[in-house]
C-alpha positions, 0 to 999 in steps of 0.5 A: 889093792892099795899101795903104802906110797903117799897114804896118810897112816895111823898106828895106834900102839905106835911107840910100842915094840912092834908099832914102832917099828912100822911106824918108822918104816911107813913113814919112809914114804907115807905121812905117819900119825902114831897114837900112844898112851905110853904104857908100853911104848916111848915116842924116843922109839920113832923117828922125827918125821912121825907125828906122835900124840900121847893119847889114849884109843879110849879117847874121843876126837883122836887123829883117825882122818887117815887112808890106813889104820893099823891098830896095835895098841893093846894091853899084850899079855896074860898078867897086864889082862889078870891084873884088871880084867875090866880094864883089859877089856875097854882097852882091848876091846873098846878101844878096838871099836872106838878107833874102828868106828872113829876112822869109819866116819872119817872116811877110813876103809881099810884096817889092819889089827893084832891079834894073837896065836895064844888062843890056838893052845899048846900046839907042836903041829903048825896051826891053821886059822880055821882049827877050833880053838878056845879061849882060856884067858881075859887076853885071849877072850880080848883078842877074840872080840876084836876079831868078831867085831872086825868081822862086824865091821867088814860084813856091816859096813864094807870095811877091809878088816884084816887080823893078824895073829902073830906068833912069838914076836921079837927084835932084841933090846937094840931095838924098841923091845927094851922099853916093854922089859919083863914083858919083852919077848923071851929072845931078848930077855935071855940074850940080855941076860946071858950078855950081863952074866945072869943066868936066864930063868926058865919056867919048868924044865924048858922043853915048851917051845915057840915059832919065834917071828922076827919083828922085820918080817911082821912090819912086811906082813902088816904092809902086805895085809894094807897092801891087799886090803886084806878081810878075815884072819891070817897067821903071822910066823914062820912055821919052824919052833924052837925050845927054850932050852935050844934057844940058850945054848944058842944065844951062849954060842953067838955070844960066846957065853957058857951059863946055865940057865936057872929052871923055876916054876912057871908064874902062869897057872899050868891050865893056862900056860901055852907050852907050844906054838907053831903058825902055819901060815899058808893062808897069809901067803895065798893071799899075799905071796908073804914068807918069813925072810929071817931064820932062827940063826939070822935073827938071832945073830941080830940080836947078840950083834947089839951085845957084842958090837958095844 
């Protein structure tokens, strides 16, 4: 075990939404290195004491002499991978081996990377880590390589590879989910849009549902997984979800709105498109003693705070 106290930290995927967000609060009390190529992410989301370079994980010579590595950079949805396929795949999954392999010859042991609950499908149940699952998408193909290779890595070379496979992430546009815009979480989409008068647009008729996981409670998981120097895989969520459907009459009470929202036809191929998610988590809390802190309610009042306190 290690503690996240006077650690020299990299974050890749730094300036991002989530990156961010555990970047500023690590470097509370660790000397904090954020690489970022600005695709997803702005470094006006970190705070002065993190050191931010604009680079690519592509890159050679990148700032890996560190104690800890999260890796978070990632092209993150199924559009950005159907896009460019191939380029999903050296980002995702190169860029994944090249900061591992870089920060292993530094001396680095102990790594801490996304991957994603997409690959368990449309699940009303809580999914397990050890449920067979499929991959049906470049994005989820992505994730499943860099959870293989970070398996080569712990068995190969000793490292501590822990992935984190996290469900429905989200902040709310007062925070660093603004920059990601069409490719923020539904959560802040809606309040923003319900805020500004717009009705929300909702694939099919908004029954689908979603473990939505506040952003405070990830950066714990991610620390608690460094902490443990955590090996395999582990669920990230709370184990409750939500339709869309409630989430809009929701985020209308908090913000004392009353819009419709407008039902269209999902831009996801339907053999593609995950209508249901649920984690469960309790291999993470074996492990770690972690569990979710912020409820629907509470992270939604976060949320519509920023909206009705300007």
């Amino acid at each position: 075990m290690i503690s996240m106290e006077a650690k020299r930290v990299l974050v890749t995927g730094g300036a991002g939404f989530i990156g961010s967000n555990l970047a500023n609060h690590l470097a509370e009390s660790n000397d904090v290195v954020v690489v970022d190529d600005c695709s997803l992410g702005t470094p006006e989301n970190l705070v002065d004491d993190v050191t931010f370079y604009e680079r690519s994980v592509l890159e050679d010579d990148l700032p890996t002499d560190v104690d800890v590595v999260f890796h978070l950079a990632a092209l993150s949805s199924y559009a950005m991978h159907e896009e460019d396929p191939t380029r999903g795949a050296r980002v995702n999954v190169e860029g994944f081996v090249n900061v591992v392999e870089q920060a292993r010859n530094d001396g680095c042991e102990t790594v801490v990377y996304a991957s994603t609950s997409s690959i368990y499908g449309s699940q009303t149940e809580p999914s397990p880590v050890d449920m067979d699952i499929t991959v049906d998408t470049g994005y989820e193909a992505s994730k499943m390589a860099r959870e293989r290779y970070g398996e080569y890595f712990s068995n190969h070379y000793g490292l501590s590879m822990a992935g984190l496979r996290f469900f429905s992430v989200y902040q709310g546009y007062g925070g660093a989910e603004a920059h990601k815009g069409e490719y923020a979480n539904v959560i802040a989409q809606f309040a923003d849009d319900l805020a500004n008068g717009i009705p929300p647009k909702l694939y099919g008729d908004g029954t689908q549902t979603r473990d939505f996981t506040h952003v405070s409670d990830v950066v714990r998981a991610l620390e608690l997984a460094a902490d443990e120097q955590l090996d395999g895989v582990y669920n990230v969520g709370t184990g409750d979800s939500y339709s869309f459907n409630t989430l809009v009459d929701k985020l209308n009470e908090e913000l004392g709105t009353d819009i419709e929202p407008e039902y269209i036809e999902s831009q996801v191929p339907e053999h593609v498109y995950v209508y249901h998610t649920c984690a469960d988590y309790s291999t993470f809390h074996e492990a770690t003693g972690w569990e979710p802190e912020i409820d629907f309610e509470e992270g939604l009042r976060r949320v519509c705070a920023t909206h009705t306190d300007s």
